[in-house]
N, C-alpha and C positions, 0 to 999 in steps of 0.2 A: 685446243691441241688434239691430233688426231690419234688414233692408236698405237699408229706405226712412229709416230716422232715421240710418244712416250717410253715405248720399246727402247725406240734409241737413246734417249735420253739415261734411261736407266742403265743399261748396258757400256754404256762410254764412259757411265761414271762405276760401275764395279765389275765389269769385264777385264780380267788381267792379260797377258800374253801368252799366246796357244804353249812355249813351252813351261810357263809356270804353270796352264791347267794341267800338263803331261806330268809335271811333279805331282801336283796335288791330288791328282788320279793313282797315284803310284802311291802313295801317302794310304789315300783313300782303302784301293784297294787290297795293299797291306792290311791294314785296321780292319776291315771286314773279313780278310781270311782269318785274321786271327780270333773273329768271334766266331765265327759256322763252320769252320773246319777245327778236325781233329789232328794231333802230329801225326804221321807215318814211319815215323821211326823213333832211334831213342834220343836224338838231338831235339834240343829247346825249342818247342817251337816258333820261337821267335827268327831262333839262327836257322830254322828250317826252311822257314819263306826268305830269309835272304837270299840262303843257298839257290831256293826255286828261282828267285828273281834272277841272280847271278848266271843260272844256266840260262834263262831266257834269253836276257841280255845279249851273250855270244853264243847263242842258237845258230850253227854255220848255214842249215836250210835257210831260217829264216835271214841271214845276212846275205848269202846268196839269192832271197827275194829283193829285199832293202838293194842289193846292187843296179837287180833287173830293173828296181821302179824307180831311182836313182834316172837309168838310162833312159828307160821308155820317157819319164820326164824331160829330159834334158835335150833327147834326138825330137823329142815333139815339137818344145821346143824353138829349136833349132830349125826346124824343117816350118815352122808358123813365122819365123822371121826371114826365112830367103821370100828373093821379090816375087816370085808368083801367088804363095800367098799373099803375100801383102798386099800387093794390089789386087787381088779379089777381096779382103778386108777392105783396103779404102773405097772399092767400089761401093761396098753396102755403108761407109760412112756417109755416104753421099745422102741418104735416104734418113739420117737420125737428126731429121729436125729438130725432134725434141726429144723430153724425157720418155715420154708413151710409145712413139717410134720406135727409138733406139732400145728401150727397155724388152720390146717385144719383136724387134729383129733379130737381139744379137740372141733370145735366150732362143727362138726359133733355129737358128744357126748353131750355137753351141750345144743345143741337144742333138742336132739332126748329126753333127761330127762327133761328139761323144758317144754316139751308139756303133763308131765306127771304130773307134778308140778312148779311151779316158785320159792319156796323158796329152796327146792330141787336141782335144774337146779344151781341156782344163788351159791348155794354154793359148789356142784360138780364144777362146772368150775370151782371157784377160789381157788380150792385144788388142781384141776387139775390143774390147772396153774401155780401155786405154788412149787407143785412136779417136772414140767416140766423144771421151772426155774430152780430148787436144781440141777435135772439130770444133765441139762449142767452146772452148774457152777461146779458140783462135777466132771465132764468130758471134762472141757475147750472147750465145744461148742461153738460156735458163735451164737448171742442168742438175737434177738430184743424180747425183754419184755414187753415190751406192749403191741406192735403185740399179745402177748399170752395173757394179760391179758386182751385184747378186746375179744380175743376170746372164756374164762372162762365168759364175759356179755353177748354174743351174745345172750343166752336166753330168756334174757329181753325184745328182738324186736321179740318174739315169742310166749310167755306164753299165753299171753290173748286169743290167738287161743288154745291153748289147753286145758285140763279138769279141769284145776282148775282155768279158765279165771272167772273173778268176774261177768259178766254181762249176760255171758249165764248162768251161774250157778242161779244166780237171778232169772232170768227170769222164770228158770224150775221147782222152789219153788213153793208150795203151798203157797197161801195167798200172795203175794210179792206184794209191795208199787205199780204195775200198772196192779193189776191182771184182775182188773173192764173195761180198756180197752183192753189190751191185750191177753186176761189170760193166763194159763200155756204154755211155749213154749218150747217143749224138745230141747233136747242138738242135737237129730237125722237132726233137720234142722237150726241147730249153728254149733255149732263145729264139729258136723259128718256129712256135708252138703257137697254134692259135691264140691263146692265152697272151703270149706275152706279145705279139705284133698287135695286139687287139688294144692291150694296155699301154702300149707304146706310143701308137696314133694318138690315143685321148691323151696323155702326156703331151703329145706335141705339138696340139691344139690347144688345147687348156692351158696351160700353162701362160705361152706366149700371150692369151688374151688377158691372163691376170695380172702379168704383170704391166700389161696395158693400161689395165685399169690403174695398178700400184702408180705407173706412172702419170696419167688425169690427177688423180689424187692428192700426190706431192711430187707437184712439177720440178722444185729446186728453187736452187736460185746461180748467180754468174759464178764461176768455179774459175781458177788459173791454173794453168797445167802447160809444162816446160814441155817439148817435142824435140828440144836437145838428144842427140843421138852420140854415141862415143866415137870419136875421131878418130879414122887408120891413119898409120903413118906407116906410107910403101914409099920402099925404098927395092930400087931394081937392082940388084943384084944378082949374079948367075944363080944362085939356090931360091930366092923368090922367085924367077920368071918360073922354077917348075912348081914355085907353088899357089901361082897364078894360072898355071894352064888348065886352060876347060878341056883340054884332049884328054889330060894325065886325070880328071875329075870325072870325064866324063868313062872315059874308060873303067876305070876302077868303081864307080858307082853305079855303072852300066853292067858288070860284070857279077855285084852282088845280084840288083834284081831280076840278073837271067838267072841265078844261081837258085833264088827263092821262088820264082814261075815255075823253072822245071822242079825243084824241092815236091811244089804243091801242086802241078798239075798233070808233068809227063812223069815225073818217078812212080809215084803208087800207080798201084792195081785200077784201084779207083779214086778219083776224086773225092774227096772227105773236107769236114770243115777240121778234124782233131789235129790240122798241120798248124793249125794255128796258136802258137803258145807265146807268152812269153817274149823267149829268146826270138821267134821266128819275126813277133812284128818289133821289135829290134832291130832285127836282120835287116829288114824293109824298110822302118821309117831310116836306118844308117843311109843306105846306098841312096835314099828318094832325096834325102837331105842333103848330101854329096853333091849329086847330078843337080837340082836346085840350086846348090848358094855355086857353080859356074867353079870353083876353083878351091882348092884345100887353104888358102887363103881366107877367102870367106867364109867358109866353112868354119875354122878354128875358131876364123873371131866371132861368129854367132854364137858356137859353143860357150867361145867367152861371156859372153854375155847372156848365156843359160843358164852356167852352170850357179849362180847363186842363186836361185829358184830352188835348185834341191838339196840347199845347208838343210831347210828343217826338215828332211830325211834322213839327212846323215847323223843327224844329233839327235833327231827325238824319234826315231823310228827302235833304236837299241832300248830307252826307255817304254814305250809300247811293248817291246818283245819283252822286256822283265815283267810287266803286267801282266802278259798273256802264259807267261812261268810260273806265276803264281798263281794265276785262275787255274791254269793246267791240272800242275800238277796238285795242290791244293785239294783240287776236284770242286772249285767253285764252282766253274762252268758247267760240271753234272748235276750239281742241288739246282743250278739255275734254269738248265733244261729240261731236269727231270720234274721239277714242281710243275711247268707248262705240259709235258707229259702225262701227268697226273690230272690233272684234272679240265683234259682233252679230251674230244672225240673225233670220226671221223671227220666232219666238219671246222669243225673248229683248231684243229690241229696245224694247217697252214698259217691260222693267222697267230696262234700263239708262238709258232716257228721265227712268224715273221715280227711278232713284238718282242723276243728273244733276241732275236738278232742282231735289232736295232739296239737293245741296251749294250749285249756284247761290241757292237760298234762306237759302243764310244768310247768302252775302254782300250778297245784294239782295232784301231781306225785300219784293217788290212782287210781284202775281201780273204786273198789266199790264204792268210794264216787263219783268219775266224773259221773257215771250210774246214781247214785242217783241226781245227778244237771240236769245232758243232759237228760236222758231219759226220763219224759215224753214231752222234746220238743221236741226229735227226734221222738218219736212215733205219736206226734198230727199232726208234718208235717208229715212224712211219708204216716200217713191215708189222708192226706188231698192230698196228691200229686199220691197217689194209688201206692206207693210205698213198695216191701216188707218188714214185720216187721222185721224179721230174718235178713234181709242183711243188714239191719241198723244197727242192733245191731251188727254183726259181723264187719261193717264199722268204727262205734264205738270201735270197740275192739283192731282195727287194726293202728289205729289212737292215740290212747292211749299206744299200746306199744311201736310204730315205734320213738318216740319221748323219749324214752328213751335213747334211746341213744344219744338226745342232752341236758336233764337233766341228771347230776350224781346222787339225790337220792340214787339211789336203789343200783348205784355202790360201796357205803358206804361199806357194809360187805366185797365184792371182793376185795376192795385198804386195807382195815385192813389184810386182810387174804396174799396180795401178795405182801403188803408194797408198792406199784404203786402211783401215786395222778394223782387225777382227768383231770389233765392238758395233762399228758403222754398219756394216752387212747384218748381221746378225738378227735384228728386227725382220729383217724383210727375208730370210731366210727362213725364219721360223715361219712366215706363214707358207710360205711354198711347202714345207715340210707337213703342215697339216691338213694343205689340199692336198696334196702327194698322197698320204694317211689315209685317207677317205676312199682315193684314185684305188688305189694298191687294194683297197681290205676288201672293196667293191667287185675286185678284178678274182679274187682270190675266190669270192663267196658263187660270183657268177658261172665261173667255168671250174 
């Protein structure tokens, strides 16, 4: 038996459900605040960390993030299932003969759009993957399925280096929560830094040829998988034909992305990357996704059939933000960054940033809220160690995704979309996660 089928073996039999690990992480990190923290006032400290939790919970920032990734999720998408993508997914289905193929196409393709977006990325793979799946089962391939479906997440150990990463994007904001120390830091020396295109390339090399090999290794065997799709029923009526027209779709989704061109290219002074937040690639995947599915018709009902991809947002994301109340205010997250602080140097202070990060990521699978916890303690050491701002923050970045792949969070929508559980990926996850390790510390020591 090989490495990788004992992983799994192991895992399928004590791997629970992503939101039972969010309780017993909440559990967890309760019980640790109440050994290494002190109270802060004169309430019990037991009812103290409630309370911290309770604010976290309905943190309004942070549920006004939970809405944005809600969206960006859901218009991704939504915009991965109108027919133009599609058929460029089925195009490249053509090509997944087998396990090694398709394992190291779709994860080549899933990083190359997750550095473009993550909610995007996240849901191209797991259609890709999904499609992949159908091919061979409608073709009696030999077919390891999870292998694929690692490879539809692989984008997740990648996004934060690309242009919709939450903490460079921050950072290049006017007015942002640490502008008084750091002020504006464009994306040219984050994400466009020699550094990070340099680690990026081998990322997108490397990677696909591992799981190349992953798949040589353990080919599978014949898989079934339904290509059942949900039935419209249109009925022509006068309020359907307008919401069927491609004029009324195209216009109104025509009209956003002039509105987000001139936003980002004729408004400002100058051209910048800091137009890009958020709300902004919202804006855009809305109106791309419009113009795409031909009619507010189609449109709705992809929606439909998106929007349960992000239930385990809506449910365990509130959970998350009471752990991140508690680390908070607590000052968990200060003993945790400050001990790596401690006994740092100038060298070495990126990678203990970046092993930090990755722990805080599993309790609080956000990139934007972790930034908002770590960041101004990575920036005070940083300055205090003469340290560059930028590579922290990129070390940060890196550390924060790379650990996705040992939390499933975020794998929520891809296991809905390719019917997988957390348990089956997980194996193959993990080793991505410690080439990734190697990738990253390598990346970090070199430049």
């Amino acid at each position: 038996m090989s490495i990788t089928k004992k992983f799994e073996k192991i895992f399928k039999t004590l791997l629970p459900a992503p939101f039972t690990i969010a309780v017993l992480l909440t559990f967890f990190t309760f019980v640790l605040a109440l050994l290494i923290t002190d109270p802060k006032s004169n309430q019990i400290h037991i009812v103290e960390l409630l309370l911290y939790w309770e604010k976290g919970i309905w943190n309004s920032p942070l549920l006004v993030f939970a809405m944005q990734m809600m969206l960006m999720l859901v218009l991704g998408h939504t915009l991965a299932l109108s027919n133009p993508i599609s058929k460029i997914i089925s195009k490249g289905v053509r090509y997944c003969t087998n396990t090694a193929n398709s394992a190291a196409i779709i994860t080549f393709f899933t990083i190359l759009v997750s550095l473009f977006n993550w909610g995007l990325g996240l849901i191209f793979g797991a259609i890709f993957a999904r499609k992949a799946g159908e091919h061979a089962s409608k073709n009696n391939i030999d077919f390891n399925y999870p292998l694929i479906g690692t490879a539809g997440y692989s984008g997740l150990m990648v996004w934060h280096g690309g242009i919709s990463g939450s903490a460079p994007i921050k950072i290049a904001e006017k007015g942002h929560f640490l502008v008084d120390k750091i002020d504006v830091i464009s994306q040219s020396e984050t994400i466009f830094s020699t550094m990070n295109i340099s680690i990026s390339i081998v990322l997108l090399i490397t990677l696909p040829l591992l799981m190349y090999y992953l798949g040589k290794q353990n080919p599978g065997k014949t898989i079934i998988l339904s290509s059942k799709k949900k039935e419209d029923s249109i009925k022509t009526t006068e309020v359907q034909k307008l919401d069927q027209s491609a004029l009324l779709a195209w216009g109104f989704g025509g009209t956003i992305i002039f509105y987000a061109f001139y936003k980002a290219i004729i408004l400002p002074e100058s051209i910048t990357l800091s137009v890009i937040t958020p709300n902004y690639i919202n804006l855009v995947l809305l109106g791309l996704a419009i113009i795409m599915h031909k009619s507010f018709f189609a449109f709705l009902n992809a929606i439909d059939n998106a929007i349960s991809g992000a239930s385990g947002i809506l449910i365990q994301f509130p959970l998350y933000f009471g752990i991140m109340g508690i680390m908070n205010h607590s000052g968990m997250v200060n003993i945790m960054s400050n001990f790596f602080v401690s006994i740092a140097n100038e060298t070495t202070f990126p990678i203990f940033t970046f092993i930090s990060a990755g722990i805080v990521n599993v309790f609080v699978p956000s990139g934007g809220g972790q930034w908002a916890v770590q960041g101004p303690i990575i920036v005070d050491a940083a300055t205090q160690l003469g340290v560059s701002i930028p590579k922290s923050v990129m070390a940060l970045a890196y550390g924060d995704q790379l650990t996705n792949m040992l939390q499933p969070f975020w794998a929520l929508p891809l296991l809905g979309i390719t019917g997988l559980k957390a348990k089956e990926i997980l194996p193959y996850t993990l080793i991505l996660l410690v080439v990734g390790s190697i990738i990253f510390i390598s990346g970090l020591l070199i430049f």
